[in-house]
Backbone as CSV, one residue per row, in Angstrom:
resi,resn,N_x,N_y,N_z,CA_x,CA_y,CA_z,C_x,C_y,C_z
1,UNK,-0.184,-31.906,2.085,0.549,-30.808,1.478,0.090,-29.485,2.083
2,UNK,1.036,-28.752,1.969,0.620,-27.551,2.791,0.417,-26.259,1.792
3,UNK,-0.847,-26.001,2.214,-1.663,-24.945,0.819,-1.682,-23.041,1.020
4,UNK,-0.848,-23.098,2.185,-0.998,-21.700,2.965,-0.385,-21.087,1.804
5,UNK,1.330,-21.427,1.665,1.839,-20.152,0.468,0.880,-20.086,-0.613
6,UNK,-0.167,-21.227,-1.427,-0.656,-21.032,-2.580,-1.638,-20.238,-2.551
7,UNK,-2.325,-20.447,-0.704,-3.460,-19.296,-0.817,-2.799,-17.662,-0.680
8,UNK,-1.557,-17.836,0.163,-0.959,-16.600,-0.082,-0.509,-15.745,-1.103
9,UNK,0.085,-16.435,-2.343,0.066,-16.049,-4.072,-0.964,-15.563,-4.237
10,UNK,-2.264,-16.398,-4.176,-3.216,-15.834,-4.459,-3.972,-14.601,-4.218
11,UNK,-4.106,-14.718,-3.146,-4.446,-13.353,-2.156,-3.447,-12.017,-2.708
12,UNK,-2.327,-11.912,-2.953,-1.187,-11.354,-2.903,-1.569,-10.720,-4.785
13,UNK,-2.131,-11.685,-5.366,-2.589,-11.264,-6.610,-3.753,-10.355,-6.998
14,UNK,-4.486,-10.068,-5.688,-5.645,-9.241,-5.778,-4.607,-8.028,-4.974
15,UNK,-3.604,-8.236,-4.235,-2.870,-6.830,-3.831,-3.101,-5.395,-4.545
16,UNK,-2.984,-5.594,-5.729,-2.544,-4.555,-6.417,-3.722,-3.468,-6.455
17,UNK,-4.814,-4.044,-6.550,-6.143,-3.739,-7.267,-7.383,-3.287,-6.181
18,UNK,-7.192,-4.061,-5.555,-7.936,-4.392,-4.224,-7.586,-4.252,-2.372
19,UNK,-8.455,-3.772,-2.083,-8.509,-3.705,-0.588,-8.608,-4.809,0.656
20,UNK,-7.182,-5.611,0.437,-6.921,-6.864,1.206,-7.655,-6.845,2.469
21,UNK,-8.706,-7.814,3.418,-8.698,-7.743,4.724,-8.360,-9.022,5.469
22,UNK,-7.610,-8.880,6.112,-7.416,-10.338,6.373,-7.684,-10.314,7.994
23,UNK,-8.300,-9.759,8.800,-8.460,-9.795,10.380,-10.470,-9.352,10.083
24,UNK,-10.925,-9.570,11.475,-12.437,-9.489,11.239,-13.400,-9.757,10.116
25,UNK,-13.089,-10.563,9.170,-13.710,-10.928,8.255,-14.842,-12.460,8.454
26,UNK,-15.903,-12.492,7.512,-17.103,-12.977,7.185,-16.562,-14.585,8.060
27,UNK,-17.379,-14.931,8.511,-17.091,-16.647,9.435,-16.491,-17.370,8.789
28,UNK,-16.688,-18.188,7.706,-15.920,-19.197,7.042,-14.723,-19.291,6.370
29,UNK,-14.363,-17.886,5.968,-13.531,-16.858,5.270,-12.387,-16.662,5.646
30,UNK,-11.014,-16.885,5.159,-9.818,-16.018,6.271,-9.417,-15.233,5.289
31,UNK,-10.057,-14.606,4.305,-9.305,-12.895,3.497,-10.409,-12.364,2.917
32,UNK,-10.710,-11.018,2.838,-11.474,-10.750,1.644,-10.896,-9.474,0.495
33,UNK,-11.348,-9.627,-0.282,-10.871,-8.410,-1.492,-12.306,-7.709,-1.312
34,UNK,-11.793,-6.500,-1.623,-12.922,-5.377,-2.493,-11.947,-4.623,-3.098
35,UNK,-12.926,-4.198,-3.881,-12.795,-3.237,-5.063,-13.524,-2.558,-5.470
36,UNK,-13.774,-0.801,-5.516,-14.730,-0.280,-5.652,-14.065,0.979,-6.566
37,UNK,-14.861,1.258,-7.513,-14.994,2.309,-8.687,-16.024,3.375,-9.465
38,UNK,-15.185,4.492,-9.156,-16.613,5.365,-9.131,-16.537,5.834,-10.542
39,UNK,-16.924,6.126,-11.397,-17.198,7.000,-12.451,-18.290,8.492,-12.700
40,UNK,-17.711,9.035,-13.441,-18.609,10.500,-13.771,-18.682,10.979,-15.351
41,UNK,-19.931,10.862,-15.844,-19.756,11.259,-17.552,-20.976,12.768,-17.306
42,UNK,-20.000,13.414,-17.692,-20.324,15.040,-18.318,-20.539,15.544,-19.573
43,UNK,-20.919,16.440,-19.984,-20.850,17.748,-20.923,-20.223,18.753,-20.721
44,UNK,-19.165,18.811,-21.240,-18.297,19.990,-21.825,-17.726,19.918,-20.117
45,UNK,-18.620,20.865,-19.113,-18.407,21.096,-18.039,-18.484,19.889,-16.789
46,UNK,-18.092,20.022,-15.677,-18.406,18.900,-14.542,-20.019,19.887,-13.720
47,UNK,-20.291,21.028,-14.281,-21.813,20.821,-13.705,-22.210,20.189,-14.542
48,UNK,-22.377,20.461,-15.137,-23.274,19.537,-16.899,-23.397,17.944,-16.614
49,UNK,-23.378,17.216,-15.523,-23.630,15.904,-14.800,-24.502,15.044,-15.433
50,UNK,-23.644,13.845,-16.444,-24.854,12.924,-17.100,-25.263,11.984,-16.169
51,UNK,-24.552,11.429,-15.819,-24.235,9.802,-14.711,-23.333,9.971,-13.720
52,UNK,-23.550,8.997,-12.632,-22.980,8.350,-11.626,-22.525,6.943,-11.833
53,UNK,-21.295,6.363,-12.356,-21.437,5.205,-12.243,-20.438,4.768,-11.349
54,UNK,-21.070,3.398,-10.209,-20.329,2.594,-9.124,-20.763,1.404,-9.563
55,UNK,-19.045,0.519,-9.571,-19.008,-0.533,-9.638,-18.300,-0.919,-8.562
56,UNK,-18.241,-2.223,-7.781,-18.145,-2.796,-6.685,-17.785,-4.264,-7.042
57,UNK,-16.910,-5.244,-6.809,-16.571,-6.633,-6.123,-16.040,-7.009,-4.924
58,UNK,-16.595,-8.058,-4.440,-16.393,-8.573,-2.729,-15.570,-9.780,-3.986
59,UNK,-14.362,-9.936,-2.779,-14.086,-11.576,-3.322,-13.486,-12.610,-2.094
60,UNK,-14.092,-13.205,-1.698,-13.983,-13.930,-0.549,-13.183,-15.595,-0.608
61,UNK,-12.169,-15.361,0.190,-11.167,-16.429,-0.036,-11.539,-17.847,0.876
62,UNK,-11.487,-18.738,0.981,-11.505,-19.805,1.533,-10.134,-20.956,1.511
63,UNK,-9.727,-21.642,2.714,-9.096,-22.670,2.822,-9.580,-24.082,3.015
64,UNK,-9.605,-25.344,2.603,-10.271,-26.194,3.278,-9.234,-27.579,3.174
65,UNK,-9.257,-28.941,3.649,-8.094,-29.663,3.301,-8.820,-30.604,2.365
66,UNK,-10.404,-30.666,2.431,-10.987,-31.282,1.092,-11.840,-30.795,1.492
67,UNK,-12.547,-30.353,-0.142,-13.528,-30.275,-0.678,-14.406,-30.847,-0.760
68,UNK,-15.395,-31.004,-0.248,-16.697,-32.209,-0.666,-17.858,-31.606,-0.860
69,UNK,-18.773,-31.663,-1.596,-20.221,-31.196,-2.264,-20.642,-30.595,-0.698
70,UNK,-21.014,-31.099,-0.096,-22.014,-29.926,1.171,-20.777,-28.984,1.416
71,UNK,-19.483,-29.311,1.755,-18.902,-28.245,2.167,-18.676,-26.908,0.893
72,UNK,-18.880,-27.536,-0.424,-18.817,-26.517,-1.809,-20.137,-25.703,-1.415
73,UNK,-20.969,-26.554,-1.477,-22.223,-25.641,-1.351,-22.559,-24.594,-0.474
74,UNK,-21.746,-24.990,1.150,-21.954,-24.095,2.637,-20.934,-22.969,1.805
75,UNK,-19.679,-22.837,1.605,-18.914,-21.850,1.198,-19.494,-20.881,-0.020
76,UNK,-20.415,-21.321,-1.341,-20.916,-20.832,-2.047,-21.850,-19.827,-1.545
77,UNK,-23.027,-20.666,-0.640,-23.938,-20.012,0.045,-23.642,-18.851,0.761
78,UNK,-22.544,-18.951,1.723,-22.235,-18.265,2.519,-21.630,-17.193,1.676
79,UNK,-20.589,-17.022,0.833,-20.048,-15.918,-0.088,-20.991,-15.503,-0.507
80,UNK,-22.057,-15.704,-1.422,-22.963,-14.927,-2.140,-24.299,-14.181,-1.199
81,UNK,-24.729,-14.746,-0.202,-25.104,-13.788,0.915,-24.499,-12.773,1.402
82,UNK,-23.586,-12.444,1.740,-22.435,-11.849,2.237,-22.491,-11.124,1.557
83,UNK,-22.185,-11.461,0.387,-21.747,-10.021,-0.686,-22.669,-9.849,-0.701
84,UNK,-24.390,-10.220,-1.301,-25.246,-9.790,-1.928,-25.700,-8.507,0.047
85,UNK,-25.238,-8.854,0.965,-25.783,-7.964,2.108,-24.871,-6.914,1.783
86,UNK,-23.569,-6.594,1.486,-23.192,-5.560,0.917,-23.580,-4.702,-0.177
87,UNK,-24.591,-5.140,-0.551,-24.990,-4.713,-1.920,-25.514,-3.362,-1.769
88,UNK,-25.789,-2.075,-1.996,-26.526,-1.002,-1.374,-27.336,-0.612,-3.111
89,UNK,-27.750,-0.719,-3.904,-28.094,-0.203,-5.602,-28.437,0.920,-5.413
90,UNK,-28.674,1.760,-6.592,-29.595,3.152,-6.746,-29.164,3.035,-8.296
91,UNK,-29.738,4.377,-8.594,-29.435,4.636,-9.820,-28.828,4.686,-10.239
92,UNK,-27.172,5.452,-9.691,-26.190,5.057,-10.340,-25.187,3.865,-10.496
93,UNK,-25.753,3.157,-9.210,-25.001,1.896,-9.616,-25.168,0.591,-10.709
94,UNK,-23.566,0.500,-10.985,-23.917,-0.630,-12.490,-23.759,-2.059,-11.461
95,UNK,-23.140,-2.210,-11.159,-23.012,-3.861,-10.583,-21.721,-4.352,-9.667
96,UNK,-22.068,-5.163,-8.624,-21.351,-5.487,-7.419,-21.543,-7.017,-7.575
97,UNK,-20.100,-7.301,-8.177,-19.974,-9.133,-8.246,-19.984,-9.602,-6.935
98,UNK,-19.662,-10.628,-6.659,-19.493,-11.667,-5.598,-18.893,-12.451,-6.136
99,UNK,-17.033,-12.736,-5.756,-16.595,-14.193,-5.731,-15.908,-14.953,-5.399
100,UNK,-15.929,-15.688,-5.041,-15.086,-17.416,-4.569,-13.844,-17.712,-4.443
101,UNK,-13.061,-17.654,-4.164,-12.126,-18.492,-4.601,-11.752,-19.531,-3.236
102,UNK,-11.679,-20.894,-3.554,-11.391,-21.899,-3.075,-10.112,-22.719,-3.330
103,UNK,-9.311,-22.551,-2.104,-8.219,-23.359,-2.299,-8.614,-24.815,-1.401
104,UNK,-7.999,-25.547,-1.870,-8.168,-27.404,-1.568,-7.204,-28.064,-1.369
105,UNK,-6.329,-28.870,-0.272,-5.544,-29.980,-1.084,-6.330,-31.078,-1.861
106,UNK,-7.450,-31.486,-1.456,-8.103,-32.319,-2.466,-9.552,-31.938,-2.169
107,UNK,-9.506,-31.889,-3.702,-11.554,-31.759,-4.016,-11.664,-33.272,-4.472
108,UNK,-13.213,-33.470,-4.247,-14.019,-34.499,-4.884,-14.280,-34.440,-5.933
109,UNK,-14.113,-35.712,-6.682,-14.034,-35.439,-8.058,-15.981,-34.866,-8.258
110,UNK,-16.640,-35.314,-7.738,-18.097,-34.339,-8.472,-18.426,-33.172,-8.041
111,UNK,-17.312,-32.720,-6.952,-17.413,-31.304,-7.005,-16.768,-30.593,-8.031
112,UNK,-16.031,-30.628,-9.088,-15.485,-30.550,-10.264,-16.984,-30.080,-11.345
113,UNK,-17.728,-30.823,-11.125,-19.058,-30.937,-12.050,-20.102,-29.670,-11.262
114,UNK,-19.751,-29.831,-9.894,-20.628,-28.983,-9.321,-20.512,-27.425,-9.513
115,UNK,-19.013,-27.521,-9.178,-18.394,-26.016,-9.338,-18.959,-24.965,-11.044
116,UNK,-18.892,-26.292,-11.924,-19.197,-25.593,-13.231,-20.194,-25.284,-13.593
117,UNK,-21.440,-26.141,-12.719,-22.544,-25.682,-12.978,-23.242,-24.389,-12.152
118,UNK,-22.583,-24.124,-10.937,-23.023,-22.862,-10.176,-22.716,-21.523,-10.479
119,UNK,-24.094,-21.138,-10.590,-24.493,-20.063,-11.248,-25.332,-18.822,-10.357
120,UNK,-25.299,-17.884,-9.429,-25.986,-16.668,-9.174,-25.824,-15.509,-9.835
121,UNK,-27.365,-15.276,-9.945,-27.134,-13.283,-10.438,-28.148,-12.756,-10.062
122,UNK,-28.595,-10.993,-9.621,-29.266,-11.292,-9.567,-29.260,-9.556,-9.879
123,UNK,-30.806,-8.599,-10.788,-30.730,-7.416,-10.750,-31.689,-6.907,-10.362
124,UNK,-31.182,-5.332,-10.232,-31.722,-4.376,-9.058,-33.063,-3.603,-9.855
125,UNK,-34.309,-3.899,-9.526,-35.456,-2.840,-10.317,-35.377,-2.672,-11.692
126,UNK,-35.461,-3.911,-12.178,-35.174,-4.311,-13.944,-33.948,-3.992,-14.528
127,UNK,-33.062,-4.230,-13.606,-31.695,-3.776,-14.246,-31.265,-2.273,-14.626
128,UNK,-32.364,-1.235,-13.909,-31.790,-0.209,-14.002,-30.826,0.382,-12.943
129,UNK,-31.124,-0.247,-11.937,-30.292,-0.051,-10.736,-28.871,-1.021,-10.964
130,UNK,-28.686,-1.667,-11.406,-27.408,-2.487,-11.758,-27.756,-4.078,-11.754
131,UNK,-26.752,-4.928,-11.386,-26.998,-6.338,-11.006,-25.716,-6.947,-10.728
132,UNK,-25.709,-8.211,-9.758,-24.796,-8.725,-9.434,-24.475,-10.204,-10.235
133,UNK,-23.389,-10.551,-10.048,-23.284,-11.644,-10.557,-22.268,-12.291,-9.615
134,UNK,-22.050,-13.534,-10.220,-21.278,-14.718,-9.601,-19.932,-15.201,-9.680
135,UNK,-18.787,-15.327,-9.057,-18.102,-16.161,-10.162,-16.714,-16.951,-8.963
136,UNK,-16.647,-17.781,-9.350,-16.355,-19.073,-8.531,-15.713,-19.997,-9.387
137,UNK,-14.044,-20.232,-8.035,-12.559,-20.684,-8.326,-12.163,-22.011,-7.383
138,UNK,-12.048,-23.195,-7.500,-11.548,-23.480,-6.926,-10.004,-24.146,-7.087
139,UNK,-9.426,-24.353,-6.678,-7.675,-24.871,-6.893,-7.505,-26.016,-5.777
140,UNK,-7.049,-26.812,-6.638,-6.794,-28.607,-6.307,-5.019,-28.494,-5.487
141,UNK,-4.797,-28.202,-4.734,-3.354,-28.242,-4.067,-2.535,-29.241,-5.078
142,UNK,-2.744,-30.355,-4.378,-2.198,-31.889,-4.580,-2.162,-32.169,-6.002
143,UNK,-2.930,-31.824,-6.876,-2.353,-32.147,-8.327,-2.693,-31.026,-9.278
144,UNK,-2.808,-30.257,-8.746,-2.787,-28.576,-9.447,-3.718,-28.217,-10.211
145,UNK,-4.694,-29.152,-10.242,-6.164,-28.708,-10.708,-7.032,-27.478,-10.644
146,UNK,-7.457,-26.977,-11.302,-8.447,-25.576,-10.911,-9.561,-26.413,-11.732
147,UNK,-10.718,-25.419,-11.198,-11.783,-25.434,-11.564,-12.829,-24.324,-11.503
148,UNK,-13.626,-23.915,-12.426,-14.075,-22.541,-12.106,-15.506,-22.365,-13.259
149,UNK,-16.442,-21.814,-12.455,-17.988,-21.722,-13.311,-17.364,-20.413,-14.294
150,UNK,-18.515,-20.215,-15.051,-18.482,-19.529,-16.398,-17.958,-18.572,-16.159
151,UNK,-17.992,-17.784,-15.106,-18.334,-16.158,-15.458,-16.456,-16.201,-14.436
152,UNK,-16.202,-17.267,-13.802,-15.068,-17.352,-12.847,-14.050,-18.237,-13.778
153,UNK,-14.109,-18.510,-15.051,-12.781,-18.534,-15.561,-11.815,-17.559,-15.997
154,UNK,-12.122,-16.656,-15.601,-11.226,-15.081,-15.513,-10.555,-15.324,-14.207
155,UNK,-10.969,-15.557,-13.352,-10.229,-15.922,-12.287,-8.900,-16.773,-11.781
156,UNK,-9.603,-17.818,-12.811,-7.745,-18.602,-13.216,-7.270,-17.842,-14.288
157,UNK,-6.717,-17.038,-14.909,-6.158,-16.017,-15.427,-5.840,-15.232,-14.581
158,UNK,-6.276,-14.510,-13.839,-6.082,-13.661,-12.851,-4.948,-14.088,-11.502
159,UNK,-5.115,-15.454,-11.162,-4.255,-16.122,-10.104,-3.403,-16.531,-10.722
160,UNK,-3.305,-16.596,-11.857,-2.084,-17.711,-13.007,-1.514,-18.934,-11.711
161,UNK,-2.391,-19.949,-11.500,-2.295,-21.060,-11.187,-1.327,-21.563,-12.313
């Protein structure tokens, strides 16, 4: 089955929000999203400067024609490095996710088990500098399955698979 239009929906669903790249991007990867947001909280005036707040997500797309546990794991690995090297913290930053999404015509069924249990986070100088987190999608072509860890079931909401 051919999974290109489904990764294209998908991709096409971070359009709105996000800064599509689909040429020179990360090795394993053929799209990535970002999304970046600055905030400013004041008094009365804009000298009167309480905070800086930047928030940041990388979301890195993948194709594969199956899924199998080392290849879940090389794509995991590889996304959450990636982003976490984008990461720059300071003080005003709150947090820069990292995430996944995996399209499949067929996954293995114990990558199903695997996907739910993978979990990264990680924060910047006790969490005053911000922290990142994880969150990870994958989509079954062939019988329309998704699958997605904790913090990445927003993600099937987000693609409306």
């Amino acid at each position: 089955m051919n999974f290109q239009p489904v990764l294209q929906k998908v991709i096409q669903a971070f359009g709105q929000y996000y800064t599509i790249k689909t040429e020179n991007v990360a090795s394993p990867f053929i799209a990535e999203a970002e999304f970046h947001s600055h905030t400013e909280q004041y008094v009365l005036v804009r000298a009167a400067k309480i905070a800086d707040i930047d928030s940041h997500e990388f979301v890195f797309f993948a194709e594969v024609p199956l899924l199998t546990q080392e290849k879940a794991s090389e794509l995991d690995c590889c996304a959450w490095n990636e982003g976490l090297s984008r990461v720059k913290p300071y003080y005003g930053h709150r947090n820069s996710d990292v995430a996944l999404i995996i399209v499949a015509d067929k996954i293995e069924e114990d990558v199903f088990q695997q996907i739910k249990k993978t979990k990264h986070s990680k924060s910047y100088y006790l969490s005053l500098w911000g922290w990142s987190n994880y969150r990870l999608m994958a989509y079954e072509v062939s019988t329309g399955r998704s699958v997605a860890n904790r913090l990445g079931t927003s993600l099937k909401k987000l693609v409306r698979l």
